[in-house]
N, C-alpha and C positions, 0 to 999 in steps of 0.2 A: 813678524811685524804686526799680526793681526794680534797677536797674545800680549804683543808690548802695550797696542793701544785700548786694549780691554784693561792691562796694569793701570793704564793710568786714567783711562774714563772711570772706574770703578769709584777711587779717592776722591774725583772731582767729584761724580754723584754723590756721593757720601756729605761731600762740603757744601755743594748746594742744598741739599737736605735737611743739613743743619742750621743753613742762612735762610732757607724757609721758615723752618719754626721757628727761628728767634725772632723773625720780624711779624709772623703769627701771633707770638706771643708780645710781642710791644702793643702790636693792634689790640688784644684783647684786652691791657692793661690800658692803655690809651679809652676804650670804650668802657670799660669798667668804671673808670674813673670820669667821663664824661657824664655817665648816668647817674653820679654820685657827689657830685661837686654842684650843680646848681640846689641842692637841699642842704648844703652846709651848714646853713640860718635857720636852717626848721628848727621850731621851738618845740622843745624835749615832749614828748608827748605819750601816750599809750600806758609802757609799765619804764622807761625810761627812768620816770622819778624814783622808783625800787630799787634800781642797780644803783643811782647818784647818791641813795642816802645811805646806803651801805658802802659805799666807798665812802662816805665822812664818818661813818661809823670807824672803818677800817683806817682812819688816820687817825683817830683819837684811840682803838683798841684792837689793833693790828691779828690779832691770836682768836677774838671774836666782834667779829666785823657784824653778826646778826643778833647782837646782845643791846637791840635799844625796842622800846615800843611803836610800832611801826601804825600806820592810818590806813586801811583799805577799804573803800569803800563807806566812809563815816562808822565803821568797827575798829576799835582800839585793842589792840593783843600784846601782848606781857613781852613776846619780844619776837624776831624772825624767823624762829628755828625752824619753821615750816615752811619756809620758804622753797621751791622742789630744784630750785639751779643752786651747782658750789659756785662760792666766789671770786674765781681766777678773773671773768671780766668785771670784776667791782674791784677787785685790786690791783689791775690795769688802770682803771677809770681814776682809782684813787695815787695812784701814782704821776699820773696825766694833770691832775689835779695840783699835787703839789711840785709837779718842777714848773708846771706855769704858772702858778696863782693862779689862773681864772674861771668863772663861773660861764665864761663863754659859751653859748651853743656850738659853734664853728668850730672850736678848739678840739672839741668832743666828737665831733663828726668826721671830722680830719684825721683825728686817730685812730676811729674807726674805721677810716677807709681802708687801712691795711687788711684787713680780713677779707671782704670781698674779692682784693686783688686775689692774694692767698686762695680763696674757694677759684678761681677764673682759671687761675693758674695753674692749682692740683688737678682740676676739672680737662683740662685740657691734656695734660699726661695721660690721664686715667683712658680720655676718651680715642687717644691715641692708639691704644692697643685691641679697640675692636670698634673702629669706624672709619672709613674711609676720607671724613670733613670732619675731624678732630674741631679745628678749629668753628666751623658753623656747631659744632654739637654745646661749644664752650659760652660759644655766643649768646643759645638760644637758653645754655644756664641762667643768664646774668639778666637775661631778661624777662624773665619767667617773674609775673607778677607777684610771686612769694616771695622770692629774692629780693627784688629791684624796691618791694616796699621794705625790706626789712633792713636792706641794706642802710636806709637812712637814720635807723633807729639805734638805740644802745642794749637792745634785747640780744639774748643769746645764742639763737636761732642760726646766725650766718656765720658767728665764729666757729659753734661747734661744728658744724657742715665743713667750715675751711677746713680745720684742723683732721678731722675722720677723714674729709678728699685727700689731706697731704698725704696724711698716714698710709691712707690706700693704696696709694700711686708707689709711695716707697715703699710698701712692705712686696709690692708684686714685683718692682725692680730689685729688690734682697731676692726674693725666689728664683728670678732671671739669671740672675749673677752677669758679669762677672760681682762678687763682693764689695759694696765701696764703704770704709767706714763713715762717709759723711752721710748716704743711704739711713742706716744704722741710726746714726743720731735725730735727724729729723721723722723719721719713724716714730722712734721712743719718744722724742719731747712733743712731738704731737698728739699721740697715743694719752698722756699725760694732761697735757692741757686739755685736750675731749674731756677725756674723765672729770677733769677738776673745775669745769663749766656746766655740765650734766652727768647724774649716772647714766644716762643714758650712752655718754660718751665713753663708759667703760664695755658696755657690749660689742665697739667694735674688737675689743682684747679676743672673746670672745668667738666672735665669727673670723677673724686671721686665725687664730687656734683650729676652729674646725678649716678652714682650707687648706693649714698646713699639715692637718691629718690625712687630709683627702692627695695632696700632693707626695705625699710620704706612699701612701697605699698604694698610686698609679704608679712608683716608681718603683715599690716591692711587687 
């Protein structure tokens, strides 16, 4: 009797467990998006203008989106190419652009919310696997004045964080196993968009590489 009712509390733990963190993560996303919705109206400010005219650039000449002469600081330059971010969130931003028509700040802001969700959400798998308050650890992410200011902007900064936290979270659940191909895919297309928003976003290729030497050696 006593081994039947461990069978079956076991499952139940397990399901409660799982109805924890899903309403964990509602809460995070719910707060996420609370701290990001009364700035919807913020008018475009800082280096915003830089990604906006490269995404008009990138609807008129898709192949080179940094091929116009750009204004910084009352200096005129021949064209972007030094610019130090790739253009994946300017041809989001330009894509955003042309299925609305609009020059809207709100429009832009809105679309950006998906990334912070994204960082909140990686952020909290990650933190799962060595802390006790996962959730408070995901929390005090989103509200970390680097974040929470950046989150309103159209700069780089939060995407490529989201996309490195996905990656993160997936490449240690690949290591976990069991294997799941959809693991697999979000990995790689995060892995991908990091890169294609910063190089910097290719060094996390990089440090996965060195863990999975290090997990290869521990296992030899």
């Amino acid at each position: 009797g006593c081994r039947a009712a461990t069978r079956v509390s076991k499952p139940a733990e397990h399901s409660m467990k799982e109805m924890s963190q899903s309403w964990t993560r509602v809460l995070l996303v719910l707060v996420a998006a609370c701290l990001s919705l009364p700035f919807l109206f913020q008018p475009f400010h800082i280096d915003d203008r830089i990604y906006l005219e490269i995404a008009d650039r990138a609807l008129e000449d898709p192949l080179f989106p940094y091929d116009y002469a750009p204004v910084f600081e009352g200096l005129v330059t021949q064209d972007a190419a030094s610019h130090s971010h790739l253009p994946l969130t300017s041809y989001y931003l330009a894509i955003v652009k042309w299925v609305t028509g609009s020059q809207n700040e709100w429009v832009f802001h809105l679309a950006f919310l998906v990334f912070p969700l994204m960082l909140v959400l990686g952020f909290y798998d990650l933190a799962r696997r060595y802390s006790s308050f996962p959730g408070a650890a995901a929390f005090l992410l989103i509200v970390t004045p680097g974040v929470l200011v950046l989150s309103h902007t159209l700069r780089t900064e939060v995407p490529l964080m989201a996309f490195w936290t996905v990656a993160l979270s997936r490449f240690l659940r690949i290591l976990d196993g069991p294997v799941r191909r959809r693991d697999f895919w979000i990995c790689a297309l995060s892995l991908v968009a990091a890169a294609f928003i910063s190089l910097l976003g290719a060094a996390l290729v990089l440090l996965l590489g060195a863990l999975l030497v290090m997990k290869w050696l521990e296992a030899g």
